[in-house]
C-alpha positions as a Markdown table, in Angstrom:
| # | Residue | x | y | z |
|---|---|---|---|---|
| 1 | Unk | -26.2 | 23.7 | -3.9 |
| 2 | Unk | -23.3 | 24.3 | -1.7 |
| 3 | Unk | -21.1 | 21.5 | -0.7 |
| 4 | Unk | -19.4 | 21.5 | 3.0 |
| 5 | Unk | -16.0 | 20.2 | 3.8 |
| 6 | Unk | -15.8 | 19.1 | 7.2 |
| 7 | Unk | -11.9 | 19.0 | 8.4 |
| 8 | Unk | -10.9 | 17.6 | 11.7 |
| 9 | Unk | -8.4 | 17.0 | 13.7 |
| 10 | Unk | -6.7 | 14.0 | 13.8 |
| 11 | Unk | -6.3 | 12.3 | 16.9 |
| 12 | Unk | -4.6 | 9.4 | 18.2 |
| 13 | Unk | -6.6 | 6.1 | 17.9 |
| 14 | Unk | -7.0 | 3.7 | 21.0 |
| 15 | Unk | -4.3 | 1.8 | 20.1 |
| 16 | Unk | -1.4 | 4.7 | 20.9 |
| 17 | Unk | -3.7 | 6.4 | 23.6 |
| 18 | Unk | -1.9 | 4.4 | 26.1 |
| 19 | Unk | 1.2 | 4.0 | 24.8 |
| 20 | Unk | 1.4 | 8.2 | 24.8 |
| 21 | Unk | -0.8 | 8.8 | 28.3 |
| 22 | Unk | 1.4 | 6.3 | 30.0 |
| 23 | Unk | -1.9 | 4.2 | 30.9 |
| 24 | Unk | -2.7 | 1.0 | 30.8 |
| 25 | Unk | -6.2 | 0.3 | 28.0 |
| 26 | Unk | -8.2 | -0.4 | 31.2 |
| 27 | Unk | -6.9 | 2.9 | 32.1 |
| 28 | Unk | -8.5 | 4.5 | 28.9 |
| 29 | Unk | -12.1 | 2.7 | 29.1 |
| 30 | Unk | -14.9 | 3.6 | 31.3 |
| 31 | Unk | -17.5 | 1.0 | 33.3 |
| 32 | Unk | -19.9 | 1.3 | 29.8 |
| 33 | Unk | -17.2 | -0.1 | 27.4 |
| 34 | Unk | -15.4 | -2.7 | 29.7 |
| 35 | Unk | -18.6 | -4.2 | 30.2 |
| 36 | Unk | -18.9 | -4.0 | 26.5 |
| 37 | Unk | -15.9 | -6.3 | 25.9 |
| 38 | Unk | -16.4 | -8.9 | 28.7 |
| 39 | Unk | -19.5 | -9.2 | 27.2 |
| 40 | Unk | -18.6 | -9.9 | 23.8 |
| 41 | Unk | -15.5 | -11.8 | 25.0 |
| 42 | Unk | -17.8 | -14.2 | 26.8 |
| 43 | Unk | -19.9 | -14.1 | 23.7 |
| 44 | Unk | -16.9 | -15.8 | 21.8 |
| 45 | Unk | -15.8 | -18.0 | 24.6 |
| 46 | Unk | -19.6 | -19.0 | 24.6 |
| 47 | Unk | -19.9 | -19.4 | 20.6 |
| 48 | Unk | -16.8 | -20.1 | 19.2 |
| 49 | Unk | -16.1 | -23.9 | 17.9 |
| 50 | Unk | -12.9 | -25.6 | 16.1 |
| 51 | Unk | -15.3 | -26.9 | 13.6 |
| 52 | Unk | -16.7 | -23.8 | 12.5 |
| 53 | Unk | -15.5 | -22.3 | 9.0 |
| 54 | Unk | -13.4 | -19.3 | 8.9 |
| 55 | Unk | -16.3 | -17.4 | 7.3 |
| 56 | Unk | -18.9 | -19.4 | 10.2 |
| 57 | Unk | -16.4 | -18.0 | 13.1 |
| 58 | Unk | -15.8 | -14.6 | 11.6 |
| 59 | Unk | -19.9 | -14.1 | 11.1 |
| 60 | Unk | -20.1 | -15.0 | 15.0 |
| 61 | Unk | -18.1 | -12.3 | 15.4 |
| 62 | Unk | -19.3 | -9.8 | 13.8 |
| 63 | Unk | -22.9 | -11.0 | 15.4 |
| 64 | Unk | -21.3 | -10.7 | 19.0 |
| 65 | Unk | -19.5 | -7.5 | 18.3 |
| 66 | Unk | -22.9 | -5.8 | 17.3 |
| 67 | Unk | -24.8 | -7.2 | 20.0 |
| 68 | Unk | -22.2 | -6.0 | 22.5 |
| 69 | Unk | -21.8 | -2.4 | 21.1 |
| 70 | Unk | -25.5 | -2.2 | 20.1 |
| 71 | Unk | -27.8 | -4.6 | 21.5 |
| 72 | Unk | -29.2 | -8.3 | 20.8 |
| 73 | Unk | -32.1 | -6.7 | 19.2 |
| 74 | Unk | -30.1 | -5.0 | 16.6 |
| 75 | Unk | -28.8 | -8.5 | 15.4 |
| 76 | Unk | -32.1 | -10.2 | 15.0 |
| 77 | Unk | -33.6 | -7.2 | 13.7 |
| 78 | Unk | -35.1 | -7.8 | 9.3 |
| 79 | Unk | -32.5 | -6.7 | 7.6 |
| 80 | Unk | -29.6 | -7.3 | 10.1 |
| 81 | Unk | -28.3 | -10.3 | 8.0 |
| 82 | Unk | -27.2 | -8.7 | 4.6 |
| 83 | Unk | -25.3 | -6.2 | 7.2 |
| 84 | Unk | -23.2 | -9.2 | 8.7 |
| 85 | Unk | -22.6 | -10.6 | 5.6 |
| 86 | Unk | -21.6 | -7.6 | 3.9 |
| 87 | Unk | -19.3 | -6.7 | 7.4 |
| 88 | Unk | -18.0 | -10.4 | 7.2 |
| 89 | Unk | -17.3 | -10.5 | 3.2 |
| 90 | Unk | -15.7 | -7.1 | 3.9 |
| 91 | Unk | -13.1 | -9.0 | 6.9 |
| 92 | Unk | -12.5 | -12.0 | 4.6 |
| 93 | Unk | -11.3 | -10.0 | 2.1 |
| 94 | Unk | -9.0 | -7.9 | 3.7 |
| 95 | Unk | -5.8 | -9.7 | 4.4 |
| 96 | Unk | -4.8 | -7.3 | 7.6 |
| 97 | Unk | -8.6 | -7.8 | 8.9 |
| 98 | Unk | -8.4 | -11.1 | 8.5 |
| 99 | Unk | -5.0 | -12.0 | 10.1 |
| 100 | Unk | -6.5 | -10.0 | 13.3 |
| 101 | Unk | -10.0 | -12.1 | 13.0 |
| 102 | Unk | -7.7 | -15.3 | 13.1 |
| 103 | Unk | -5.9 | -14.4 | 16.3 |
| 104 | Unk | -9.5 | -13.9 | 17.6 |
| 105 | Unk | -11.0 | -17.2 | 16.4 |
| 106 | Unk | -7.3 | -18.7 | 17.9 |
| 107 | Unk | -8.0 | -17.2 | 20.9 |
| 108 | Unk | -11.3 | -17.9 | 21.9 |
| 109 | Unk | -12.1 | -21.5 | 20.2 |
| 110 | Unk | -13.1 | -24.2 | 22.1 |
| 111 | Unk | -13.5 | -28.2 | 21.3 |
């Protein structure tokens, strides 16, 4: 059997796209994924509560973030669970994830 290395490119990630082009983010997204992030924006404004857990408001966002990239139907799918948990269990226990996931829950929390 004959393994295949695959060796890319590395290019810039969203984050510098701008910052290099010159262009604003709205610049750098298309109709398809601006929709996608009003949508799950309003998703968080929608779901988001002061007297949810950490863990609670971080597994509403993963929930949100796969419906908007992928589709309610993927999140209520069998088997969808044990994906948000592992997603969530992996943002709790990364200290960088999680500082960004509590700027998020700051940010869109409501009374």
């Amino acid at each position: 059997m004959k393994t295949e290395i695959r060796r890319e490119e590395w290019t810039p990630t969203r984050e510098f796209l701008p910052l290099i082009l010159g262009k604003t983010p709205e610049e750098m997204l298309d109709k398809k994924e601006q929709s996608k992030i009003e949508l799950f924006e309003k998703g968080l404004a929608n779901e988001l509560s002061k007297q949810d857990t950490i863990e609670q408001a971080v597994t509403k966002i993963v929930k949100m973030a796969l419906a908007a990239e992928f589709g309610a139907s993927l999140v209520k799918a069998s088997g969808a669970a044990k994906m948000v948990t592992t997603i969530t269990a992996a943002i709790m226990s990364d200290s960088v994830l999680r500082k960004q996931v509590l700027l998020i829950i700051d940010r869109f929390t409501h009374e």
